[in-house]
NUTI-770596 format. One record per residue (C-alpha): x, y, z; residue number from 1; residue in three letters. Coordinates in nm, 2 decimals. Layout:
N
{node {X, Y, Z}, NUM, 'ALA'}
...
***
This chain:
362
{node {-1.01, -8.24, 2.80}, 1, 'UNK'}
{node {-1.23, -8.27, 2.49}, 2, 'UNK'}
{node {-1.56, -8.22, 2.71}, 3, 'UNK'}
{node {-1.43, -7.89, 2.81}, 4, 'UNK'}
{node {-1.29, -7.76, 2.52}, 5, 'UNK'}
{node {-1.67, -7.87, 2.43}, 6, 'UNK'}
{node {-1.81, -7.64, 2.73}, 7, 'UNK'}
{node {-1.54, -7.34, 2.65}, 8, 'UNK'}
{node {-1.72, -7.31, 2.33}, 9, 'UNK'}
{node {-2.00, -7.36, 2.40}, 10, 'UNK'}
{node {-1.97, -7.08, 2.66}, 11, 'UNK'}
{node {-1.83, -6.82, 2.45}, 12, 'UNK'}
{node {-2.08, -6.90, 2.20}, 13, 'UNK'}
{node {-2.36, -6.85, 2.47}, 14, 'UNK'}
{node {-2.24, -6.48, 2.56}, 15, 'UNK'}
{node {-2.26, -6.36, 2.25}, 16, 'UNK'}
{node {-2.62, -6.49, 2.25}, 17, 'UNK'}
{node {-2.76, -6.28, 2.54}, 18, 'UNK'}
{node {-3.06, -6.20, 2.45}, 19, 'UNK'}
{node {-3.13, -6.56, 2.45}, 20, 'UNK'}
{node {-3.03, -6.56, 2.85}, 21, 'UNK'}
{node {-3.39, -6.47, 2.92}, 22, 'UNK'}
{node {-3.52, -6.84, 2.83}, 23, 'UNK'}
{node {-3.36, -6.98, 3.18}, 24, 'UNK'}
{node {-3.60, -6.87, 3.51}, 25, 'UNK'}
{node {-3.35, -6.84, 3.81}, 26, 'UNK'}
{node {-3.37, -6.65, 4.12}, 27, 'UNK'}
{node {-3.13, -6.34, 4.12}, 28, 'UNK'}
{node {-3.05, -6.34, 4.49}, 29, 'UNK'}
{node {-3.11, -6.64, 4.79}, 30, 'UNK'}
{node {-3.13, -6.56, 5.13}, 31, 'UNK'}
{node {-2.99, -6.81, 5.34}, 32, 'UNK'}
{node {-2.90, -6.78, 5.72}, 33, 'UNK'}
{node {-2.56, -6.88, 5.85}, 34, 'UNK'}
{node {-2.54, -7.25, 5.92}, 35, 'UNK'}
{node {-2.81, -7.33, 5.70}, 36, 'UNK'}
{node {-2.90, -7.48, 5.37}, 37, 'UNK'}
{node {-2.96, -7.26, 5.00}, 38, 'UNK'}
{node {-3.12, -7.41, 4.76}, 39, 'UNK'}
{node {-3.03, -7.27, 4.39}, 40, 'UNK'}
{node {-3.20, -7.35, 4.14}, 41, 'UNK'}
{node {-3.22, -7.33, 3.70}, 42, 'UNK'}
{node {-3.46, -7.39, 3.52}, 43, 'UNK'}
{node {-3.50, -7.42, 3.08}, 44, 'UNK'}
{node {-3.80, -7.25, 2.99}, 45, 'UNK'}
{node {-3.75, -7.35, 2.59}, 46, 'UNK'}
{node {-3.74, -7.68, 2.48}, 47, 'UNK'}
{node {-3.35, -7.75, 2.34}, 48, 'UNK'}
{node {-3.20, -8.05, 2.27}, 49, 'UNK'}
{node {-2.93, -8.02, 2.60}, 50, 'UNK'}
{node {-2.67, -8.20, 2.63}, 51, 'UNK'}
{node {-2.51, -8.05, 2.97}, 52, 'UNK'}
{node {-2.59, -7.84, 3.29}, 53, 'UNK'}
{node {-2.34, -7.74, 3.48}, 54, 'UNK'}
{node {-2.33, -7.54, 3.80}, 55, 'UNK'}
{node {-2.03, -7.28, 3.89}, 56, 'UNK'}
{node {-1.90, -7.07, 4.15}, 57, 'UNK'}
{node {-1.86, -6.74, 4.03}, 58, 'UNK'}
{node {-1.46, -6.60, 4.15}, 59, 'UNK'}
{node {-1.22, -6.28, 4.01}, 60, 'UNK'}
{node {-1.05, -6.54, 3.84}, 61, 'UNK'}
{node {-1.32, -6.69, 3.69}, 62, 'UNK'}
{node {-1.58, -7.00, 3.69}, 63, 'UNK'}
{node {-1.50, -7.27, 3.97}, 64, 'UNK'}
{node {-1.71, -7.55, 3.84}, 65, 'UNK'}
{node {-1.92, -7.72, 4.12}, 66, 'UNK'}
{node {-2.15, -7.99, 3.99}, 67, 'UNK'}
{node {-2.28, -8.13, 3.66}, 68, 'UNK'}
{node {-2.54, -8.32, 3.47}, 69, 'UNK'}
{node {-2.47, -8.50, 3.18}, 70, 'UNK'}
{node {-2.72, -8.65, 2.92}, 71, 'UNK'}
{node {-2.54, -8.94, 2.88}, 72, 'UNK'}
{node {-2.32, -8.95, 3.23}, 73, 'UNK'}
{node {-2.59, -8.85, 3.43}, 74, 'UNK'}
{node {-2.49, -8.61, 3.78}, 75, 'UNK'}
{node {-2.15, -8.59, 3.93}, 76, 'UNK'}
{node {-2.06, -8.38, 4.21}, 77, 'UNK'}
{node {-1.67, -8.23, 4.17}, 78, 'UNK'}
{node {-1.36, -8.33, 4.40}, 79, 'UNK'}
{node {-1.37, -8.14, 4.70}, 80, 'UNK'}
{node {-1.76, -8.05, 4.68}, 81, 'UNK'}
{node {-1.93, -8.42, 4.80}, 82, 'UNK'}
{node {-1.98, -8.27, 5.18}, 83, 'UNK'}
{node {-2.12, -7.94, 5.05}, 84, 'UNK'}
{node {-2.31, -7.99, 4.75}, 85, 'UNK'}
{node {-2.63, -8.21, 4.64}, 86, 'UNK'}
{node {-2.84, -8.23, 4.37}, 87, 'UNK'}
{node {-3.20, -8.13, 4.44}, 88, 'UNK'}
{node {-3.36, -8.23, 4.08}, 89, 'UNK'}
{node {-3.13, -8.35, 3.86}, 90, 'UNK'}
{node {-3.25, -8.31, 3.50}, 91, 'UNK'}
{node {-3.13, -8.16, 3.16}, 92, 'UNK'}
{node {-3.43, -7.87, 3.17}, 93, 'UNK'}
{node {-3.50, -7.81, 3.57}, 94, 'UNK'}
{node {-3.13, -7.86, 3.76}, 95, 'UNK'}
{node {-3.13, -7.76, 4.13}, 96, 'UNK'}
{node {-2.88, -7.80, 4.41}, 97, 'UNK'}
{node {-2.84, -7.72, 4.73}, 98, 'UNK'}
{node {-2.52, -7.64, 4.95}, 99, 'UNK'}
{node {-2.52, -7.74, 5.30}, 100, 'UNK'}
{node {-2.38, -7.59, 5.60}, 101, 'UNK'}
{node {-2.36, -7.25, 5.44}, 102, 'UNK'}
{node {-2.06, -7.06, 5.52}, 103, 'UNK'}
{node {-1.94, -6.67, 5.47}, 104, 'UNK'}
{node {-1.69, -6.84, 5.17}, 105, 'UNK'}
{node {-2.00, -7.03, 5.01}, 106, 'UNK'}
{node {-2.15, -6.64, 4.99}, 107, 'UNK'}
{node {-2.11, -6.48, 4.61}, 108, 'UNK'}
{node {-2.30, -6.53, 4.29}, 109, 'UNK'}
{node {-2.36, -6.90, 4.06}, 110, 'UNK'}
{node {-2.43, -6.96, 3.76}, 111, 'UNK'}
{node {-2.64, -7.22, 3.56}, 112, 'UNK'}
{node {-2.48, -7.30, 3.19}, 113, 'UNK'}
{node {-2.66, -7.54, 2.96}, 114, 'UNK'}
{node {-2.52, -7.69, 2.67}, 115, 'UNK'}
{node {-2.75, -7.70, 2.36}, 116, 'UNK'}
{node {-2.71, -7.82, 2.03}, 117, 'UNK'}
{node {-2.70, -7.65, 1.79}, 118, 'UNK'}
{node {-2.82, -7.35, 1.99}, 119, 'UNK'}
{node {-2.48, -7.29, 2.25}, 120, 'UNK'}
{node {-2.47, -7.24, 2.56}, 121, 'UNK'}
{node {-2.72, -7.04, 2.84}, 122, 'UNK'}
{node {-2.66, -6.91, 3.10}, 123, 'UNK'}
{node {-2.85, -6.80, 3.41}, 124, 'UNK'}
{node {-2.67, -6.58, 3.71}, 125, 'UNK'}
{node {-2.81, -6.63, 4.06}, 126, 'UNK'}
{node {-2.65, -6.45, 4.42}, 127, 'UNK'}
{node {-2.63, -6.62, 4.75}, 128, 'UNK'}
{node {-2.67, -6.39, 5.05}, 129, 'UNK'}
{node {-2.59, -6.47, 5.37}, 130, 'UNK'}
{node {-2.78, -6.35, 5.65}, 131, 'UNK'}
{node {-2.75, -6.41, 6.08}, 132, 'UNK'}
{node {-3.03, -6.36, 6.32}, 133, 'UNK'}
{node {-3.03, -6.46, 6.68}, 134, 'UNK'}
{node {-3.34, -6.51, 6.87}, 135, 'UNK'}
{node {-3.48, -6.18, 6.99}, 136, 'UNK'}
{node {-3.51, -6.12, 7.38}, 137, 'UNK'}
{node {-3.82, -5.89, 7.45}, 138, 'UNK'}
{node {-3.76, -5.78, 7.88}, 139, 'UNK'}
{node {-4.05, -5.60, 8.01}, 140, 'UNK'}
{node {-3.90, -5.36, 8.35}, 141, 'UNK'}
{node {-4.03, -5.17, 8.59}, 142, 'UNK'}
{node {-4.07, -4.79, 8.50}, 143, 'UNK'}
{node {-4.03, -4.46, 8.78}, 144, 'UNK'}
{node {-4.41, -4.45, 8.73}, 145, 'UNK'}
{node {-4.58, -4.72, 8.87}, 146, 'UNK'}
{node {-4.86, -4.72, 8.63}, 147, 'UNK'}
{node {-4.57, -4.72, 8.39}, 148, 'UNK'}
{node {-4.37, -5.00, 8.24}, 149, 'UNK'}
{node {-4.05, -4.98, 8.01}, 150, 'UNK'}
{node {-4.02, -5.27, 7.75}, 151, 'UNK'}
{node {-3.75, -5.34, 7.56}, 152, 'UNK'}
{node {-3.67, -5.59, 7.21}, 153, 'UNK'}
{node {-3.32, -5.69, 7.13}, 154, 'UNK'}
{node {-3.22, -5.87, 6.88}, 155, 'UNK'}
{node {-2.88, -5.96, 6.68}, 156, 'UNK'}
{node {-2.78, -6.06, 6.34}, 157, 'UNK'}
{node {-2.58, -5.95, 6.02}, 158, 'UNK'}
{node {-2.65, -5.72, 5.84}, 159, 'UNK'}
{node {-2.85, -5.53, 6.07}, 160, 'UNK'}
{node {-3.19, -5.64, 6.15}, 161, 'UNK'}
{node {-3.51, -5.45, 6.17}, 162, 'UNK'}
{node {-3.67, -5.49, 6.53}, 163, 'UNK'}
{node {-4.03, -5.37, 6.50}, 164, 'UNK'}
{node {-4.29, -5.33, 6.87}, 165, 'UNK'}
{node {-4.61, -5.37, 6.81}, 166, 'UNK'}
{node {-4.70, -5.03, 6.92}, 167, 'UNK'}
{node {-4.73, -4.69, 6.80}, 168, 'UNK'}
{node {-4.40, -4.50, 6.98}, 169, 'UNK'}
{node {-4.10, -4.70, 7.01}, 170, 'UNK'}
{node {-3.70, -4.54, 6.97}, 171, 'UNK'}
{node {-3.45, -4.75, 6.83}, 172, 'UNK'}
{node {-3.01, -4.78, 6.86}, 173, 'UNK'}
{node {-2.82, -5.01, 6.71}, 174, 'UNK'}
{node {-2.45, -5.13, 6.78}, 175, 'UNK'}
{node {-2.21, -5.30, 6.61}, 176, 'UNK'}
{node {-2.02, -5.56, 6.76}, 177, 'UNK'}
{node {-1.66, -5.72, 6.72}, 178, 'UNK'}
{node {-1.78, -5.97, 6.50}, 179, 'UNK'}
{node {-1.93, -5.76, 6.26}, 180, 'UNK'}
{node {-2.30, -5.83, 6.37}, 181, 'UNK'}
{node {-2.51, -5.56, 6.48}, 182, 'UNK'}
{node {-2.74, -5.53, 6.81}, 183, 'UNK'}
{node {-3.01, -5.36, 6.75}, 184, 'UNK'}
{node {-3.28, -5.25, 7.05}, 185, 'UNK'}
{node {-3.65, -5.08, 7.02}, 186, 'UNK'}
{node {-3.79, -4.92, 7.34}, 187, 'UNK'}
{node {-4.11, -4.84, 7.46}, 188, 'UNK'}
{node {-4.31, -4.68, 7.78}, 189, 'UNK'}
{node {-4.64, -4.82, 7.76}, 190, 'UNK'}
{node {-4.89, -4.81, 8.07}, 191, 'UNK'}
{node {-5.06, -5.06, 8.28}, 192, 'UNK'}
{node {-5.41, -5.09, 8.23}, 193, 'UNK'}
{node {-5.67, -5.14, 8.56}, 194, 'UNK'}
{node {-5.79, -5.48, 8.56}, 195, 'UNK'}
{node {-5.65, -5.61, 8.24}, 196, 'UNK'}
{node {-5.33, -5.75, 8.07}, 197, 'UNK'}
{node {-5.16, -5.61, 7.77}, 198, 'UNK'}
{node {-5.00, -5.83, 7.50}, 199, 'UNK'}
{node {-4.67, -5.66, 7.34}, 200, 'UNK'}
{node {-4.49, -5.82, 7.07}, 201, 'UNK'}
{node {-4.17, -5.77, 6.90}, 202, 'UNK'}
{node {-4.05, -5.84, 6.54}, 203, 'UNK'}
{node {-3.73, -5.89, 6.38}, 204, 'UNK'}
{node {-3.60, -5.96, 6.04}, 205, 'UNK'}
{node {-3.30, -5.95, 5.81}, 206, 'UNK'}
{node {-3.32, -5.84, 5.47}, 207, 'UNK'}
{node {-3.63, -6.04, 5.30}, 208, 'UNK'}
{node {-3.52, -6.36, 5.51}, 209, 'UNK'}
{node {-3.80, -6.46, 5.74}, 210, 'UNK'}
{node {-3.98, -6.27, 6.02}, 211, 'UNK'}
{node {-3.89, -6.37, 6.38}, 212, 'UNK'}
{node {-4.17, -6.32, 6.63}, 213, 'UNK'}
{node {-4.16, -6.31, 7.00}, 214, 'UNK'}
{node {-4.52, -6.17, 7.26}, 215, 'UNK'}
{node {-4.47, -6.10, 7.64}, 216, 'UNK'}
{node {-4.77, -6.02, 7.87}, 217, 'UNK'}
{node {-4.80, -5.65, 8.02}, 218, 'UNK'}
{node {-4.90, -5.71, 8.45}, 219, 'UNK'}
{node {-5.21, -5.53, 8.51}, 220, 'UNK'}
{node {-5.28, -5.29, 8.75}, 221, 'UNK'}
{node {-5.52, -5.39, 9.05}, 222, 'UNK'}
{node {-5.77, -5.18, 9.26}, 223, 'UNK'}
{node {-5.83, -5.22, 9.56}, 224, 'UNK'}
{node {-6.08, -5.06, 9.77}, 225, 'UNK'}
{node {-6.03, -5.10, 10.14}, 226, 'UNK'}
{node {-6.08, -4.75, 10.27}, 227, 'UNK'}
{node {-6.15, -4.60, 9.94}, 228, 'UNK'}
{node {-5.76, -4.56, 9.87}, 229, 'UNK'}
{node {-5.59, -4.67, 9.53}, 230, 'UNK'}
{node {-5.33, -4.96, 9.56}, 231, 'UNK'}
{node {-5.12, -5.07, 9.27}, 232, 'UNK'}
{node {-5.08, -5.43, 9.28}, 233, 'UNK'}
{node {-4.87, -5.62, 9.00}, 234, 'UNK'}
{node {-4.98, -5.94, 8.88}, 235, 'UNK'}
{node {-4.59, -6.09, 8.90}, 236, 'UNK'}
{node {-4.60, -6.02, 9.28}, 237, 'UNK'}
{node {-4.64, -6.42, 9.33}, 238, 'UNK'}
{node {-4.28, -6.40, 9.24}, 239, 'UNK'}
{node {-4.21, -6.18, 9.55}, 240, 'UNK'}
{node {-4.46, -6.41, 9.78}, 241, 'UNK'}
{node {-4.22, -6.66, 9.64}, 242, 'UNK'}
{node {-3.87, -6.51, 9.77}, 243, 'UNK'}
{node {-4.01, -6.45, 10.11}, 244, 'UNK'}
{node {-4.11, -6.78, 10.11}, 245, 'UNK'}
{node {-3.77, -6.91, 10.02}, 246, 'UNK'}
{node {-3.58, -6.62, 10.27}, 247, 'UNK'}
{node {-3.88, -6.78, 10.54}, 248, 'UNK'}
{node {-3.76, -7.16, 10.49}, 249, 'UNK'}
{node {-3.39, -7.01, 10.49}, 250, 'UNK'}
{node {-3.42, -6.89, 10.85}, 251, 'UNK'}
{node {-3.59, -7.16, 10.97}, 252, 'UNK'}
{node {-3.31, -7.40, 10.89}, 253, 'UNK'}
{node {-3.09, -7.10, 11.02}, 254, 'UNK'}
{node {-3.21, -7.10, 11.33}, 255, 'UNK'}
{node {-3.30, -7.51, 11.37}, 256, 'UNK'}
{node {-2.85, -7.51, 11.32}, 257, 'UNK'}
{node {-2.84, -7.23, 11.60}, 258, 'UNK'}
{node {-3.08, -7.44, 11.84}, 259, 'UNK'}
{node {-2.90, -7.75, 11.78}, 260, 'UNK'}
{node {-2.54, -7.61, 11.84}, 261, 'UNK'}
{node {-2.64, -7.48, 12.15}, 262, 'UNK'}
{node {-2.79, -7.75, 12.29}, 263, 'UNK'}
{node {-2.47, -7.96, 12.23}, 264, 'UNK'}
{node {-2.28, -7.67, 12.40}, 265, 'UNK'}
{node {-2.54, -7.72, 12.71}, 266, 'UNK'}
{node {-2.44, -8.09, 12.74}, 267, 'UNK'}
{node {-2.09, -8.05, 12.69}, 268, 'UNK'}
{node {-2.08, -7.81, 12.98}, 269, 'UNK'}
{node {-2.32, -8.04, 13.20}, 270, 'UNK'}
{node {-2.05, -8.35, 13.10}, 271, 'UNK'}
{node {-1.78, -8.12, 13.23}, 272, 'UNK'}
{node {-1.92, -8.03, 13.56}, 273, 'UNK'}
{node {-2.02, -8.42, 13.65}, 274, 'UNK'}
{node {-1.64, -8.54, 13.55}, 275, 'UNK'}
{node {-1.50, -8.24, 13.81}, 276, 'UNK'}
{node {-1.80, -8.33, 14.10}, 277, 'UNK'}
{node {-1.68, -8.69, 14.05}, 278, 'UNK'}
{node {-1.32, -8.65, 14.05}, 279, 'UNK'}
{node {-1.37, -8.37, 14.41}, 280, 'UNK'}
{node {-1.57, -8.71, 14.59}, 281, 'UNK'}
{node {-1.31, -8.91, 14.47}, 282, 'UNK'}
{node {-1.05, -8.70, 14.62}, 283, 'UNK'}
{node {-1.25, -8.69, 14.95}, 284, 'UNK'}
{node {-1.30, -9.07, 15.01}, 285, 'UNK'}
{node {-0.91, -9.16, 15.01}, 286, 'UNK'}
{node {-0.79, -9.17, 15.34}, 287, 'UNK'}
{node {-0.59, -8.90, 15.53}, 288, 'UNK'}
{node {-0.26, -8.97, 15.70}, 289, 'UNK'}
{node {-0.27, -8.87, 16.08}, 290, 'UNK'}
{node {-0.01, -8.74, 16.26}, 291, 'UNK'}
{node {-0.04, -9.00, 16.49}, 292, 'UNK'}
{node {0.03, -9.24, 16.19}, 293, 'UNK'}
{node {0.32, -9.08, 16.13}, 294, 'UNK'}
{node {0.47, -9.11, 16.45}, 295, 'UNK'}
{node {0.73, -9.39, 16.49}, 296, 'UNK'}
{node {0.57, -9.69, 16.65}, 297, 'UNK'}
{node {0.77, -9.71, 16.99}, 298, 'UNK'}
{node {0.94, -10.07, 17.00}, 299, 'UNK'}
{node {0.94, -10.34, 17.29}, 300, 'UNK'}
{node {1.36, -10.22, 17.32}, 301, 'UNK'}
{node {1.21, -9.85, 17.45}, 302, 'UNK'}
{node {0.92, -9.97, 17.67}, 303, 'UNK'}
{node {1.19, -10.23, 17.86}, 304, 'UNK'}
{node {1.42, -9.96, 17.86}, 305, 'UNK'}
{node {1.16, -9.72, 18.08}, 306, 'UNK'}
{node {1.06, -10.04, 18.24}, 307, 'UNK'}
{node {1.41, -10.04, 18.39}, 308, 'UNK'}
{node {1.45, -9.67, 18.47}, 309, 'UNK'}
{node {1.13, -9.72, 18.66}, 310, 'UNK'}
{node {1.27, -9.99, 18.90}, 311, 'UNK'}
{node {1.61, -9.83, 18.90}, 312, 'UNK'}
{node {1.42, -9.52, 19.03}, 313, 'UNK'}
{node {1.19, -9.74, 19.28}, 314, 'UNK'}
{node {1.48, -9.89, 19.42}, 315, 'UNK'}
{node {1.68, -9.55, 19.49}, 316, 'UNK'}
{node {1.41, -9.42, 19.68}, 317, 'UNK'}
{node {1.29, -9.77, 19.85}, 318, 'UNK'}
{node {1.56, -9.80, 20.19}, 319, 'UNK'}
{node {1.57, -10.08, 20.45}, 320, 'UNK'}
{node {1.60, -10.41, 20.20}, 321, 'UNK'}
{node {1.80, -10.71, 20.27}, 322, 'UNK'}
{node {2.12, -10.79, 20.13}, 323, 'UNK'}
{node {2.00, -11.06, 19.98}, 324, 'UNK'}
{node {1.75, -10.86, 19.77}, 325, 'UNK'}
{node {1.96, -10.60, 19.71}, 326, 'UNK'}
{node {2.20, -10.87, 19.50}, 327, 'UNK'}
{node {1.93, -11.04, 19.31}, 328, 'UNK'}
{node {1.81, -10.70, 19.25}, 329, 'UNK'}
{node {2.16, -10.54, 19.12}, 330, 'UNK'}
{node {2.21, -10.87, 18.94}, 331, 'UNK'}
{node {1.86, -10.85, 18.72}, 332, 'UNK'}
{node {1.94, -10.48, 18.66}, 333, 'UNK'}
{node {2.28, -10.58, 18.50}, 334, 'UNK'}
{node {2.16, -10.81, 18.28}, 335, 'UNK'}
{node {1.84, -10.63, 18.19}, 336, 'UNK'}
{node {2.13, -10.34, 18.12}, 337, 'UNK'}
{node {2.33, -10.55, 17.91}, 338, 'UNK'}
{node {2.04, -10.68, 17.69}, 339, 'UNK'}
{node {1.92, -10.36, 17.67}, 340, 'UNK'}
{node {2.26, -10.20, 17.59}, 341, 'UNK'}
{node {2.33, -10.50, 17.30}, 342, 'UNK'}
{node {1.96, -10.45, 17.14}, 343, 'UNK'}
{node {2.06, -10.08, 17.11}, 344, 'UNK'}
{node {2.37, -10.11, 16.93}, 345, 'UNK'}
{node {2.18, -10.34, 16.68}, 346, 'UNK'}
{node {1.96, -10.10, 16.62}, 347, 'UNK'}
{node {2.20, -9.80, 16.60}, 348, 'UNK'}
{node {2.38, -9.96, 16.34}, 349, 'UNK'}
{node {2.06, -10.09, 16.15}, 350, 'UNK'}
{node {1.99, -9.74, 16.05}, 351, 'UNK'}
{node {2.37, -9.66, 15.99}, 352, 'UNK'}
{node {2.41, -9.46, 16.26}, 353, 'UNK'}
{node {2.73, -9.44, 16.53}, 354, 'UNK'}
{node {2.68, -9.67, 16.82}, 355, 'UNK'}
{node {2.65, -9.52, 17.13}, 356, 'UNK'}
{node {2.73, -9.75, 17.49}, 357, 'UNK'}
{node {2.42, -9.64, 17.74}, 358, 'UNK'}
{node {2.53, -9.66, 18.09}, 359, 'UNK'}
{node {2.33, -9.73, 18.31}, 360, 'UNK'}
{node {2.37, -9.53, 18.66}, 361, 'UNK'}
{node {2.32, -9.79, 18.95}, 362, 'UNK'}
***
């Protein structure tokens, strides 16, 4: 408390000394671009016996006190400040620091204060000023003349930046984007030389921060004298030799899929006919039934059966035999007739059928 009760005074003492302000060389305003580090710095030009130099952010409310060196404590850094402010020399007559990561809150004025004795308190004001720049994008494009190009340099940042060609004609428009930056664009028509190249560069810069410089090559234009014509040939045609090349190795491998999909179709087909000519000689070598096959085998029952008919018949028509034939004969047709008629009814009721007696006609 007694240190700045010390430093109040001393600071009121120093404003109503301003003519002595001019003994402390500082920089009015510090460009510094977004991101970035500022260096501020103070510096005594008088010798004075100083016993403080403090650093503070300048607010409507007043002095926000950032960093200080003592003669007797040496430098301290406030609470709340470590991560964002250093001392660059720390000394009672040449005090610098820097602040790191610059921000848009870190953007406003400082000031240096020293602490004399008996002398009071000086005081030197310094501004930070924030600046953005991208990196400018200089596009050279084909033009509705062919001996014609258009180029083109863009470039972003905050304020607005000045985007210079390096030729004589160029028209420029600006736009201002959501974020408060500002595009700005310079464009040009320049023509193709026969034979040669033509360097075009671009410059941009914000404020009195430092100058961005980008250079892009112009294609030339070709002559060629085959039958006397004029032909414009562009030096970036290897490009285009390059595309066909790439849309050449893309049908290749095009039509290498096409070849190999039919071929697979082929042999698919071909492995479908052989399974069906296979299967049709199969079908051929298996044996036909014959209608002769089919036939129900006759049975030994049906050939004695006609057997007997036969002799029943021969005997009917043969006259003139012996009695004693004509018995042995009647008594082998009645038992031939009775096996016959008993092997009949077995089979009749084999096949479920109703038995029939066959009489035999003598």
């Amino acid at each position: 408390m007694a240190n700045g009760a010390v430093l109040c005074l001393l600071f009121v003492s120093g404003l109503c000394q301003k003519g002595l302000a001019a003994v402390i060389e500082t920089q009015q305003t510090v460009m510094a671009a977004v991101g970035e580090e500022a260096l501020l710095n103070c510096q005594l030009m008088q010798p004075k016996d100083v016993l403080q130099v403090s650093w503070q952010k300048v607010l409507p409310e007043g002095g926000k006190n950032l960093a200080s060196y003592n003669k007797y404590f040496g430098q301290k850094v406030n609470d709340g400040f470590q991560d964002k402010v250093e001392f660059k020399d720390a000394g009672l007559l040449n005090c610098s620091i820097v602040i790191r990561r610059v921000t848009e809150e870190d953007e406003g004025c400082y000031r240096c204060l020293y602490s004399t004795y008996p002398h009071g308190a000086f005081i030197a004001r310094t501004c930070l000023q924030l600046y953005e720049l991208h990196e400018p994008v200089l596009h050279v494009r084909e033009s509705n003349s062919p001996e014609e190009v258009v180029v083109s340099c863009s470039a972003t940042g905050r304020p607005a930046p000045t985007v210079r060609l390096t030729v004589l004609h160029y028209n420029s428009t600006s736009v201002t984007n959501t974020n408060a930056t500002v595009t700005v664009t310079a464009t040009a028509v320049l023509p193709r030389l026969h034979g040669n190249s033509t360097q075009v560069g671009c410059a941009v810069q914000v404020l009195s921060g430092p100058q961005i410089e980008v250079f892009t090559m112009i294609p030339e234009v070709t002559l060629l004298s085959a039958d006397g014509e004029k032909h414009l040939q562009r030096s970036n045609e290897e490009s285009g030799s390059d595309k066909d090349v790439t849309l050449i190795i893309v049908l290749v491998v095009v039509m290498s899929f096409v070849c190999v999909a039919i071929i697979i179709a082929g042999l698919l087909i071909q492995k479908h006919r052989n399974c069906l000519s296979h299967r049709d000689s199969e079908k051929n070598k298996t044996p036909q039934k014959t209608t002769k096959d089919t036939e129900e085998p006759r049975t030994p029952l049906l050939s004695q059966e006609n057997e007997v008919r036969q002799r029943m018949s021969t005997g009917k028509k043969k006259e003139n035999v012996s009695p004693k034939e004509s018995s042995l004969r009647a008594g082998c047709q009645r038992q031939l007739s009775q096996q016959f008629t008993d092997t009949q009814s077995v089979r009749l009721h084999a096949q479920n059928e109703r038995p029939f007696r066959l009489k035999v006609v003598m």
